[in-house]
C-alpha positions as CSV (number, residue, x, y, z in Angstrom):
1,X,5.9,-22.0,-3.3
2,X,4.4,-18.8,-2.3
3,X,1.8,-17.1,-4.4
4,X,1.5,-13.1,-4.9
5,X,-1.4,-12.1,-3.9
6,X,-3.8,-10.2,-6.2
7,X,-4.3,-6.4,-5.6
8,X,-8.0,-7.9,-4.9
9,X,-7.0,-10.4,-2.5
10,X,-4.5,-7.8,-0.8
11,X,-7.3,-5.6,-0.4
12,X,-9.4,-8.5,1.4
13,X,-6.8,-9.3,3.4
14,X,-6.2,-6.0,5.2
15,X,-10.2,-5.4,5.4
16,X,-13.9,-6.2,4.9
17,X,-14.8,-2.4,4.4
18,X,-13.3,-1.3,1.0
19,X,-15.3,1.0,-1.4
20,X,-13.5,1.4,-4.9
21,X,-13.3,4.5,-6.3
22,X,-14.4,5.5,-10.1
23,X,-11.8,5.9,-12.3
24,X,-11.1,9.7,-13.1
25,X,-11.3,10.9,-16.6
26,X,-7.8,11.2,-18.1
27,X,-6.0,12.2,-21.4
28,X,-6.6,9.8,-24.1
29,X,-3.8,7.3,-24.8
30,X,-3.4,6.2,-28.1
31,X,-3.8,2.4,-28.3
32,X,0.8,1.7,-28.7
33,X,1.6,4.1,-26.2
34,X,2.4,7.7,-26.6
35,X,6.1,5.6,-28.3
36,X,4.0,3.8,-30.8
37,X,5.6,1.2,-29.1
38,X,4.3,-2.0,-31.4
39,X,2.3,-4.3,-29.4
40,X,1.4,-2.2,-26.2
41,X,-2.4,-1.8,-26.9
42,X,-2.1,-5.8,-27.2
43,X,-0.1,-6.2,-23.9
44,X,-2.2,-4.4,-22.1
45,X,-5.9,-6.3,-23.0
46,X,-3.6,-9.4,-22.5
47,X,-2.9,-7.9,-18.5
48,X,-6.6,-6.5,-18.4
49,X,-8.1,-10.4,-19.6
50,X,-5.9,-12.1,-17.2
51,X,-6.3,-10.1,-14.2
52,X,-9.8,-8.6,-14.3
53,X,-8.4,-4.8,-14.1
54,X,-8.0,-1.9,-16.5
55,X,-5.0,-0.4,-14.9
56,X,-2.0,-1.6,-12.3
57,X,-3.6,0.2,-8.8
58,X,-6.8,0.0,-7.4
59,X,-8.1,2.6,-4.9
60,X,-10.5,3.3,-3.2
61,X,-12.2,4.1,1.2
62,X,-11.4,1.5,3.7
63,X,-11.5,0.8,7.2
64,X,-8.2,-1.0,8.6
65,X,-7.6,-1.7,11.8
66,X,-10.9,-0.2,12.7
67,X,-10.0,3.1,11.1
68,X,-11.5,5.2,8.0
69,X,-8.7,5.5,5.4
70,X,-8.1,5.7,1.6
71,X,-7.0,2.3,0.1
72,X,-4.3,1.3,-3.1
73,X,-3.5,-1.7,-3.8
74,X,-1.0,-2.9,-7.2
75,X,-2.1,-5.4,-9.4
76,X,1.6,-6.2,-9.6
77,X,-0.4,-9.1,-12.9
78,X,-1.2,-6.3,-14.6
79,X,2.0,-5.1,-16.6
80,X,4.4,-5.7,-13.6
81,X,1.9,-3.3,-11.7
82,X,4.0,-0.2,-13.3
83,X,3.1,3.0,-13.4
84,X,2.0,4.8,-16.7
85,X,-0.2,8.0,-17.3
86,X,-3.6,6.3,-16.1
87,X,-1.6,4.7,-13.1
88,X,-0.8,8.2,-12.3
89,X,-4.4,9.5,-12.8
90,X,-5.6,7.0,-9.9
91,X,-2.7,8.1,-7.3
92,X,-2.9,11.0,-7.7
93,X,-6.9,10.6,-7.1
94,X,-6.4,8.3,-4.3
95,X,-4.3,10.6,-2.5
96,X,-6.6,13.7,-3.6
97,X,-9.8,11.8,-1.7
98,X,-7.4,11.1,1.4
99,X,-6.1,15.2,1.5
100,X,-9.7,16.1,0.8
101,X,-11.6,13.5,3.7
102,X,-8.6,13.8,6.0
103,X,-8.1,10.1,5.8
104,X,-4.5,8.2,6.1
105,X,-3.3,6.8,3.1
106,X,-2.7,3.0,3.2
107,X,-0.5,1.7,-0.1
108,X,0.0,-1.9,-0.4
109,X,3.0,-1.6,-2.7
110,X,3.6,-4.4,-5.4
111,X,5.0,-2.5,-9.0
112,X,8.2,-2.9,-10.8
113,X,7.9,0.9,-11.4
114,X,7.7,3.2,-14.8
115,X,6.5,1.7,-17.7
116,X,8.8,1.8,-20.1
117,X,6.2,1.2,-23.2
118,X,5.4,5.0,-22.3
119,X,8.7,6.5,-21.9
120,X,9.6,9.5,-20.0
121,X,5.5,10.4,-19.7
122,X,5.8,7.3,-17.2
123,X,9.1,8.7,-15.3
124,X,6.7,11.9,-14.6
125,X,4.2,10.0,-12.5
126,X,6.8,9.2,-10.0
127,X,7.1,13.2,-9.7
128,X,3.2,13.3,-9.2
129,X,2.8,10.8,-6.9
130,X,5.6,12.4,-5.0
131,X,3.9,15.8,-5.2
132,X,0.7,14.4,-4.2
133,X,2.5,12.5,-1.1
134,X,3.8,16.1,0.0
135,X,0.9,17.7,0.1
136,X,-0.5,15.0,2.3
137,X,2.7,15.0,4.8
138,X,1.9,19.1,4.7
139,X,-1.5,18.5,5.8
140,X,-0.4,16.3,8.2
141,X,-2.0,13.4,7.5
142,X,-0.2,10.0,7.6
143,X,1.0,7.2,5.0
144,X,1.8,4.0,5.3
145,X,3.3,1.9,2.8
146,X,3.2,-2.0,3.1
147,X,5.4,-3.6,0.7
């Protein structure tokens, strides 16, 4: 039986050289979800206790392959690794350091996508992070996705 890795151990496995990033201040999120959806605030100390992390992606500078980059990795424990508001908040500040440093983007991919405990505020982090993607293609800088 294989075992998913962490976003940790992902990380570790790609390179020696990784720097996390701070977290970037974001809108407050009331404790169920902008839904109220019963239980939320619960489910997500339960993912934070059990994986170690306060939110689905970690980010942060790399080397891989003996080259400077901008590291994510999902936490696919925490939540699925979905994307909600504060997911959002870290892509689109991972991919703000890579536009900014000129650095590829590296994304090791493990999420089961929006989270649906915050409705359609989830759905519109797909749109950021695909805005954010954009302006790195424009700037010609590359991505690479590992899933």
């Amino acid at each position: 039986m294989r075992r998913r890795l962490t976003a940790r151990q992902a990380i570790a496995a790609v390179t020696d050289d990784f720097t996390e990033s701070d977290t970037p201040p974001g809108a407050e999120i009331p404790a169920d979800g902008p839904l109220s959806w019963s239980g939320y605030a619960d489910s997500r100390a339960r993912a934070a206790a059990r994986t170690g992390e306060e939110e689905s992606v970690v980010h942060g500078r790399a080397t891989v392959g003996g080259r400077p980059c901008v590291l994510v990795s999902f936490e696919f424990g925490f939540l699925g690794g979905s994307l909600g508001q504060r997911t959002g908040d870290l892509l689109e500040a991972a991919y703000g350091t890579a536009l900014t440093r000129r650095l590829p983007l590296v994304s090791i991919v493990a999420t089961g996508g929006s989270r649906m405990q915050e409705g359609m505020i989830a759905l519109t982090q797909l749109q950021r992070v695909a805005r954010a993607s954009a302006r790195l293609r424009a700037a010609g800088l590359p991505q690479l996705a590992v899933l």
